[in-house]
PAZAPA-4460 file (N, C-alpha, C; in steps of 0.05 Angstrom, whole numbers, plus 32768, in hexadecimal, padded with zeros to 4 digits):
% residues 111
    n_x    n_y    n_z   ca_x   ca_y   ca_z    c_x    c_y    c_z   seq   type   mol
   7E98   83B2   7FEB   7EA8   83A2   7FFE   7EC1   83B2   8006     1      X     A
   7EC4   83B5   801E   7EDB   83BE   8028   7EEC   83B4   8023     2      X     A
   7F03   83C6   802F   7F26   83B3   8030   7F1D   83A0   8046     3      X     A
   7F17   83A0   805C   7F18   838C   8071   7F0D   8372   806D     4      X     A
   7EEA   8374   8058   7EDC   8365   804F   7EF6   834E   8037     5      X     A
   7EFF   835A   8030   7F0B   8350   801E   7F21   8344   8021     6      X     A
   7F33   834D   8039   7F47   833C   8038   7F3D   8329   8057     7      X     A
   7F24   8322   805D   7F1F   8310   806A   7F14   82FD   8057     8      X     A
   7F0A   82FF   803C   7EFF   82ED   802D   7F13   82E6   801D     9      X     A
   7F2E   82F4   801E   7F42   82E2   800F   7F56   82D0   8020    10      X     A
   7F55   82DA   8038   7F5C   82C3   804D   7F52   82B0   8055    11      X     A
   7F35   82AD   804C   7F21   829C   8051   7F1F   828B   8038    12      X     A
   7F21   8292   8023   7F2C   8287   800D   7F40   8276   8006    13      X     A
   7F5D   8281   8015   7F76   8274   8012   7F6F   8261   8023    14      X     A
   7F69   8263   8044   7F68   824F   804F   7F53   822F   8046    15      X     A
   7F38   8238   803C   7F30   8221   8022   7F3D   8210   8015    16      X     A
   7F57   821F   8004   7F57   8215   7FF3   7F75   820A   7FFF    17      X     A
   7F7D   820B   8014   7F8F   8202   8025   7F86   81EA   8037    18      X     A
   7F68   81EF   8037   7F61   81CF   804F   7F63   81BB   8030    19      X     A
   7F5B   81C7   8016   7F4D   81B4   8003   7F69   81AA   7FFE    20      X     A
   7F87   81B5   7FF7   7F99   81A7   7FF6   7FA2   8193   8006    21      X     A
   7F9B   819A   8026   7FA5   8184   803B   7F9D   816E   8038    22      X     A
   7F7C   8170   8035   7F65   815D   802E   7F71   814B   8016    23      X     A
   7F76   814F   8003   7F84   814B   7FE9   7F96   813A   7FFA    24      X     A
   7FAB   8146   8002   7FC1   812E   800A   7FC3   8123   8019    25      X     A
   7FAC   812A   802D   7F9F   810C   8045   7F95   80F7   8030    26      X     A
   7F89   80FD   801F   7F74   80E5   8016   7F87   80E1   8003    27      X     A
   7F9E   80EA   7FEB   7FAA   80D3   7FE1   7FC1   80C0   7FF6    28      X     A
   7FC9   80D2   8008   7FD4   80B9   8021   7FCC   80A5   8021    29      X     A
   7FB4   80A4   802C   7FA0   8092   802C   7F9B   8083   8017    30      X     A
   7F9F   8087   8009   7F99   8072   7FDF   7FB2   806A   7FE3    31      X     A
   7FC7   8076   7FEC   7FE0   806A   7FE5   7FE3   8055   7FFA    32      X     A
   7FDB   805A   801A   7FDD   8046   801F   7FCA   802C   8020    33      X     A
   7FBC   802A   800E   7FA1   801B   8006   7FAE   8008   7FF9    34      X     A
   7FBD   801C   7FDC   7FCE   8004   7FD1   7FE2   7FFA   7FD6    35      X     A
   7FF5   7FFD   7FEF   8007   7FED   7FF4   7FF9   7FD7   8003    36      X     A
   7FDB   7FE1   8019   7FD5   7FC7   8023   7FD2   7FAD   8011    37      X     A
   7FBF   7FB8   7FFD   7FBA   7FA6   7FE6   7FCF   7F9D   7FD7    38      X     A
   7FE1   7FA4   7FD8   7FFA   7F94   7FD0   8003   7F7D   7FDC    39      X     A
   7FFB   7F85   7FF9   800D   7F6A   8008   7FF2   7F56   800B    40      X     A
   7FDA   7F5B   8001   7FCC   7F47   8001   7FC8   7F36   7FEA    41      X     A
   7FCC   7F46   7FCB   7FC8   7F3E   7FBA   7FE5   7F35   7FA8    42      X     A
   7FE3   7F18   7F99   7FF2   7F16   7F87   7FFA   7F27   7F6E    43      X     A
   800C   7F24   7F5E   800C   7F42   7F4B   7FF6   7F38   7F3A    44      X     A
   7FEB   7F1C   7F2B   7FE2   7F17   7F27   7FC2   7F29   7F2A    45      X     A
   7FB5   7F25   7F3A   7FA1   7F29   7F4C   7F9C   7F42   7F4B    46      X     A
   7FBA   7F5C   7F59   7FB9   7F74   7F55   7FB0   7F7C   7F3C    47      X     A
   7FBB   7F70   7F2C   7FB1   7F79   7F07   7F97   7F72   7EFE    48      X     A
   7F82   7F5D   7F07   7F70   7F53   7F02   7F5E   7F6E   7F15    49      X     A
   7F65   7F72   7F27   7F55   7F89   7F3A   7F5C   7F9F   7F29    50      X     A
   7F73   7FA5   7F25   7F73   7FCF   7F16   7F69   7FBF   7EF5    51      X     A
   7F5D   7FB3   7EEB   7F53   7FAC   7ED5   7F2F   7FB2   7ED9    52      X     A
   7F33   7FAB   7EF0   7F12   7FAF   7EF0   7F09   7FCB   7EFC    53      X     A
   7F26   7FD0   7F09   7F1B   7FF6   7F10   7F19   8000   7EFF    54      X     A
   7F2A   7FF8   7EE7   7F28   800F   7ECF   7F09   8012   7EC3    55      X     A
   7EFD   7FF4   7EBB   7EE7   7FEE   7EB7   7ED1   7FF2   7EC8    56      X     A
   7ED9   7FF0   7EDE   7EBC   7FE7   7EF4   7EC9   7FF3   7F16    57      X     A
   7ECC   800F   7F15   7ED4   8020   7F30   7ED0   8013   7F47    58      X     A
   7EB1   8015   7F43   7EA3   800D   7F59   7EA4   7FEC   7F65    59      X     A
   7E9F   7FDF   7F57   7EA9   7FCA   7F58   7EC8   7FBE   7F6F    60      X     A
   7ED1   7FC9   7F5A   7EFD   7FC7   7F5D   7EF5   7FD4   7F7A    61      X     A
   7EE7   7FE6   7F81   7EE7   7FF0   7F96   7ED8   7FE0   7FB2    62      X     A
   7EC7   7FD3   7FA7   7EB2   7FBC   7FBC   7ECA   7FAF   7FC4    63      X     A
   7EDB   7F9E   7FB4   7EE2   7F89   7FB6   7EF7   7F93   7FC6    64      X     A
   7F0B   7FA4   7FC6   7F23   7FB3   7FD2   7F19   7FB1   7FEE    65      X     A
   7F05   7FC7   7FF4   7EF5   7FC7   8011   7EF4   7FB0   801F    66      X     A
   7EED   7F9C   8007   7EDF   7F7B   8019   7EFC   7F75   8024    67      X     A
   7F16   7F73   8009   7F2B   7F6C   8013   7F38   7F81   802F    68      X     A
   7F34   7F88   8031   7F41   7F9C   8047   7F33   7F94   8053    69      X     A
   7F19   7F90   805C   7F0E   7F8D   8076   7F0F   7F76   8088    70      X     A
   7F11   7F66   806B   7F0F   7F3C   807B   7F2F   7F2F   8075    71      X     A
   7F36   7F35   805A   7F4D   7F2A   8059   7F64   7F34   8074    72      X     A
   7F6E   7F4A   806C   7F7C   7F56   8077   7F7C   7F52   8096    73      X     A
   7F59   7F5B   809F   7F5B   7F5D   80B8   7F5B   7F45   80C7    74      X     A
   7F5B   7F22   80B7   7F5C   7F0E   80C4   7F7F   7F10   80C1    75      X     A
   7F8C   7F1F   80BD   7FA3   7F0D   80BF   7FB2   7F02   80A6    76      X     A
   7FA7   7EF8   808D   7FB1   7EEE   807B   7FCC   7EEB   8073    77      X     A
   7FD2   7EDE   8072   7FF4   7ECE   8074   7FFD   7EC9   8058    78      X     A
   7FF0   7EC5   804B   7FFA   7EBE   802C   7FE8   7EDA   8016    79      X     A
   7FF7   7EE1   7FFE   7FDE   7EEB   7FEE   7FCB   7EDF   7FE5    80      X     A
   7FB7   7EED   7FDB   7FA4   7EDF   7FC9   7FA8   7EE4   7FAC    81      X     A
   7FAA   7ECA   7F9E   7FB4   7EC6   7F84   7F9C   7ED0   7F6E    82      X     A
   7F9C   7ED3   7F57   7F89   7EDF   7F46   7F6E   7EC6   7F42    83      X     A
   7F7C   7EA8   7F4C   7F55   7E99   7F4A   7F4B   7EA4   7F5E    84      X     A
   7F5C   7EAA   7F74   7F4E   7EA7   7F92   7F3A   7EC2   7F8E    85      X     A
   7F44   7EE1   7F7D   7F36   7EF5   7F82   7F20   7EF1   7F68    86      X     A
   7F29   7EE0   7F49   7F12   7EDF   7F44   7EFC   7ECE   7F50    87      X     A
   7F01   7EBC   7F57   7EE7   7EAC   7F6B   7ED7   7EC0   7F78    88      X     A
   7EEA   7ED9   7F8F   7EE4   7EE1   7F9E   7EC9   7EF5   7F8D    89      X     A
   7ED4   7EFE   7F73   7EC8   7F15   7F62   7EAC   7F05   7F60    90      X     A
   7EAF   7EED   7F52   7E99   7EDB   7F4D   7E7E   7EE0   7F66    91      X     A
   7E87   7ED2   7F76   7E78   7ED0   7F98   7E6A   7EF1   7F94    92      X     A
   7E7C   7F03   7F8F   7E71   7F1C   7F91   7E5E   7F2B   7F87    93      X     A
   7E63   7F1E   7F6E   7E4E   7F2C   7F56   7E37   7F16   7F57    94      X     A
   7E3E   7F02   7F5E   7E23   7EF1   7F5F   7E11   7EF6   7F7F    95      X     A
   7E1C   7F04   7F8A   7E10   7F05   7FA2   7E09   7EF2   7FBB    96      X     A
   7E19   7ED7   7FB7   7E0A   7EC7   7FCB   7E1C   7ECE   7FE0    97      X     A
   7E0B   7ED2   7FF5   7E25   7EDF   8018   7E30   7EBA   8024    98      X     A
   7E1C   7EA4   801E   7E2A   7E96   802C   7E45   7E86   8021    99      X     A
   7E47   7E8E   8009   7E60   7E8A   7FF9   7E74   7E9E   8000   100      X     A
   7E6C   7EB4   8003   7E71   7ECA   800F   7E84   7EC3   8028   101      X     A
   7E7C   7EC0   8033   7E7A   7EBA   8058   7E93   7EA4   8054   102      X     A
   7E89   7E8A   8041   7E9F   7E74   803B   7EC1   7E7C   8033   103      X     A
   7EBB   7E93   801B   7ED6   7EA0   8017   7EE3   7EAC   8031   104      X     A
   7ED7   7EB9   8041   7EDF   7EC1   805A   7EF2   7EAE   8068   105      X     A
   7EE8   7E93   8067   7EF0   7E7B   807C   7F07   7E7E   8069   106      X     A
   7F0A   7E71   804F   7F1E   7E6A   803A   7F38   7E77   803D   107      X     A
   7F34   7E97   803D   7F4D   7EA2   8038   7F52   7EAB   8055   108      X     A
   7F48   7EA7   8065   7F4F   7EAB   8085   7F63   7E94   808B   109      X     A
   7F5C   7E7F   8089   7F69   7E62   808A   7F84   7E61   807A   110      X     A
   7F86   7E70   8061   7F9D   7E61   8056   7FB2   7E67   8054   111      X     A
***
């Protein structure tokens, strides 16, 4: 390998590992502001019952976050949701029925 070869593969290198840092601090931006949304939706209560189950159950903590961000949030919700309201919500979830589902939708849109 040449000199030329070489200092194009270490420029090509640096720049990598320069998108992978940007990348890095776009996407914890993004987590960070995930959890302030979820703050203003969730009681502290609630917040704790959710990072309890991330620790345990990622994927999970993670369904339920998405759901909240997509329906809560995006109707509007005016008040938080207290820790029965998200375990109910957990309930509905893991048991799978959508038209209970669908019902939580109405519930916490409304209140």
């Amino acid at each position: 390998m040449d000199g030329m070869d070489f200092n194009a593969a270490a420029q090509n290198a640096q720049a990598t590992a320069q998108n992978k840092q940007e990348e890095e601090a776009k996407r914890e931006s993004l987590m960070e502001a995930r959890r302030m949304t979820l703050r203003t939706l969730l009681t502290v209560e609630a917040q704790e019952r959710l990072n309890r189950i991330a620790i345990v159950k990622p994927d999970k903590a993670l369904k339920i976050e998405n759901y909240l961000l997509q329906t809560v949030f995006a109707a509007g919700r005016r008040n938080k949701m207290d820790d029965s309201e998200l375990k109910h919500l957990i309930e509905v979830m893991s048991g799978g029925n959508t038209s209970t589902i669908s019902n939580i939708k109405v519930c916490c849109i409304i209140r």
